[in-house]
N, C-alpha and C positions, 0 to 999 in steps of 0.2 A: 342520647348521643347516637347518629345514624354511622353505618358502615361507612367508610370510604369506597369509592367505584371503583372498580377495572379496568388498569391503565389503558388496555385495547379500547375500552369504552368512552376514556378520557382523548383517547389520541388520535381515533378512526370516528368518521363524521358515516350516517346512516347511507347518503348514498354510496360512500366510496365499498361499504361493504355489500351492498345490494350487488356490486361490478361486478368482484369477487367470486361471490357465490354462481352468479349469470355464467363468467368464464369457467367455473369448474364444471358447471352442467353441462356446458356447449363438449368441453373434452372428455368428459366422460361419455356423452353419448359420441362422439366420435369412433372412439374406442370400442364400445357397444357395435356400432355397424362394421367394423372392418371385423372382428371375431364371429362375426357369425355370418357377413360377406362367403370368407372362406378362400381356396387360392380358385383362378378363374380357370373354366373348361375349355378346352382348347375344341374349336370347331371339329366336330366326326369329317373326312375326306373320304373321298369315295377311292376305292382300291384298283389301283393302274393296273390295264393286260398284260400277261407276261410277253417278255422280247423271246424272237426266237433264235437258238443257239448259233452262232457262227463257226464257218470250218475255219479252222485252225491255219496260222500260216507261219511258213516256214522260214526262220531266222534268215539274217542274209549272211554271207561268211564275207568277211572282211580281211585279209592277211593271215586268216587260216586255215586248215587243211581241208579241202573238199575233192572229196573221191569221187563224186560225181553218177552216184550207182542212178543204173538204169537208158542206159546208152550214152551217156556222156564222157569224154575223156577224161583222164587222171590233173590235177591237177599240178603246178608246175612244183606244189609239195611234194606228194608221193612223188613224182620222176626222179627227182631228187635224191629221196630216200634210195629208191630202187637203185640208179645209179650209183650212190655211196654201199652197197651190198652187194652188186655186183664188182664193185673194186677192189674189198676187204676180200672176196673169195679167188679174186684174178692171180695172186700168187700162188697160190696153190693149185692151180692152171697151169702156171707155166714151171712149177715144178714138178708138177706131175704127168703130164701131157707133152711134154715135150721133150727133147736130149739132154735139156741143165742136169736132170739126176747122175748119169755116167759120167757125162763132163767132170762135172763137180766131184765126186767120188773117188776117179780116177785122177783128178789132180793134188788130189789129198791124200791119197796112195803114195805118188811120188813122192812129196812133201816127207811122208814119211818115211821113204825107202833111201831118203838121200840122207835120212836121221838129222833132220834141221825142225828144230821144233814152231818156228814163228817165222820162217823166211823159205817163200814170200810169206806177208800175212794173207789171214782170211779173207780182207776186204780185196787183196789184186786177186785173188784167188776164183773170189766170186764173180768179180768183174769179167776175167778171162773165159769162165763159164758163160756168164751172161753175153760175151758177145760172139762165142761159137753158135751160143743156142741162137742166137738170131742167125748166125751166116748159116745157120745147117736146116733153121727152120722159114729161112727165107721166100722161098719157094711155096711153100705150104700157105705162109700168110700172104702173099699176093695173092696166093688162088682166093682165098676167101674172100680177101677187099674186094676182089673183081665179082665176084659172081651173087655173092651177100653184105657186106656191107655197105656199100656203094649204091644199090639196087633200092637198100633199105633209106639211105640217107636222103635219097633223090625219089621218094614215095612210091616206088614200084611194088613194095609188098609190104607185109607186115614184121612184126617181131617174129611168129612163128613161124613165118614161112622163111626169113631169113635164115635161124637157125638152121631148119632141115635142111635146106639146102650148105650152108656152110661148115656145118660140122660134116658133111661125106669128105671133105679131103684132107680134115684133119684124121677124121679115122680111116681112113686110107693109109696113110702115116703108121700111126697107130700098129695096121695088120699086118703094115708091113714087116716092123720091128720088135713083133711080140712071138716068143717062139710056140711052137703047139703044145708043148708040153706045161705051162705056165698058164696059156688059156683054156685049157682040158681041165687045168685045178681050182681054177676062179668059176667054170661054168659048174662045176661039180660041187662049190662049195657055196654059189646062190641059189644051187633047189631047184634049176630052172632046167625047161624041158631041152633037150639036147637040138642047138640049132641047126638046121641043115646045112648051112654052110660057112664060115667064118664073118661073111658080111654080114649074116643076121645076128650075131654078137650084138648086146646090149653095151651103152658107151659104161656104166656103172659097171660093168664086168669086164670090160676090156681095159680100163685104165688100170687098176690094179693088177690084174695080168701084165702089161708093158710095163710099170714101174717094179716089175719082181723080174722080167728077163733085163731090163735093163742093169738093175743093179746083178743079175748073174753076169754079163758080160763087164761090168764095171771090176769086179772083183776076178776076173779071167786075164782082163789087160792089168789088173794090177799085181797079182801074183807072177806074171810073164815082165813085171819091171821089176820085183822085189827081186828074184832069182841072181840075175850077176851081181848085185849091191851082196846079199848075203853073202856068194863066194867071197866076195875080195872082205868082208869082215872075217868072214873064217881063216884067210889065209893071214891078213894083218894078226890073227889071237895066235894064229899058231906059230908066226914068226916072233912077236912079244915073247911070248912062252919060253920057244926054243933061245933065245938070248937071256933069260932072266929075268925080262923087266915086267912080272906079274902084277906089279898093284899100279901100271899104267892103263885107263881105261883105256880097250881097243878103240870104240867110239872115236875118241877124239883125233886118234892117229890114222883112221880110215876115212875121214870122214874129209881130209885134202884130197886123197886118191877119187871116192866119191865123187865129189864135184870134177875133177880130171877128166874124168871118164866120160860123166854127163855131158860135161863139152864138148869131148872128144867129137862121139858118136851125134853129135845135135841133137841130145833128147828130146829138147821143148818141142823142136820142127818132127820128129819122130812121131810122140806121143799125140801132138794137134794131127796128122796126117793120118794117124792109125781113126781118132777119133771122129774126123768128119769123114774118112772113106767107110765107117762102118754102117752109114746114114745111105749110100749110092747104090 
């Protein structure tokens, strides 16, 4: 009795395996050439001359700020600036430099000597100051429109030359209304060599000189208005007294005569009269 065959052998006819075997060989050498192929060398290139360096250039400003160093004007940024600094310092200009400190001081003198604590207020107070300082410094600032500001606006000079020339008639001003004994103590108290004559005064040693005579005459015209306001208080407590009526404050019962008086005499026209003739 013989073996039976091998279903492959029953099922698969001689050529169709011969196919088989042809197509594994083809793939396995396929396989065989690409593994030892390997990955492909890229062409060697020959090495390019270097560039040579370029100068540099310079951003362009667009909307912002260019100072323009190296002869060129300021641009309409920095002016700007500059102008918003010299604004913030323009008060203290004209409170320093000019008549507003006495005005001011001496109105607030009386204010207190008529014993009214809020009336007038601060804001007319100021006002009234503010508009002597211009009638008293009138004069002063025209000289300067005309001879520097003006000159400068219409391109005849520059910023500094404006200056030198327009600050002499405000310090003129100045010498005029600063006593010797105030600018003796400021020149003695910046170290500085003794000027030879008052016009050679430094303006940073002359302004605080004038704003220290000004407030000595400020407090001169105000003790010369406190004086008859005190009498008539003293004689109001001593007439209270002598009648009995001690826990009525005097204040309040002098303080109609006060105003009486003030009217009487035309303080307000007194006091403006004393303080722009002290300016002539």
């Amino acid at each position: 009795m013989t073996s039976p065959r091998p279903v492959l052998a029953r099922t698969t006819s001689p050529a169709l395996r011969r196919t088989v075997v042809l197509l594994l060989a083809l793939l396995a050498g396929a396989v065989v050439a690409v593994l030892l192929a390997g990955p492909a060398s890229a062409a060697p290139t020959e090495p390019t001359a270097p560039t040579a360096p370029t100068a540099p250039v310079a951003p362009a400003v667009d909307g912002g700020v260019d100072i323009s160093v190296g002869g060129g004007s300021a641009s309409t940024s920095v002016t700007l600036i500059l102008a918003i600094t010299v604004l913030s310092v323009a008060p203290s200009v004209l409170l320093l430099a000019t008549s507003f400190t006495k005005i001011a001081v001496v109105l607030s003198l009386t204010r207190n000597a008529l014993g009214l604590q809020s009336s007038p207020p601060n804001s007319v107070l100021t006002g009234i100051a503010l508009f002597l300082t211009l009638f008293v410094m009138g004069p002063v600032f025209s000289e300067i429109n005309e001879v520097a500001v003006q000159p400068y606006l219409d391109g005849g000079m520059s910023i500094s030359q404006a200056y030198d020339v327009g600050v002499v008639p405000l310090k003129e001003f100045l010498l005029d209304n600063t006593r010797d004994d105030e600018l003796e103590l400021m020149v003695g108290l910046s170290g500085e060599e003794q000027p030879e004559d008052r016009e050679a005064v430094s303006m940073t040693t002359l302004i605080p000189a004038f704003v220290l005579s000004e407030l000595k005459s400020a407090f001169i015209i105000g003790l010369v208005i406190f004086i008859p306001f005190l009498v008539l208080d003293m004689l109001v407590s001593s007439a209270l007294m002598a009648m009995g009526m001690m826990m009525v404050p005097p204040s309040i019962v002098s303080l109609p005569f006060k105003l009486l008086l003030f009217v009487v005499v035309d303080g307000w026209a007194l006091i403006t009269t004393s303080l722009v003739g002290s300016y002539t």
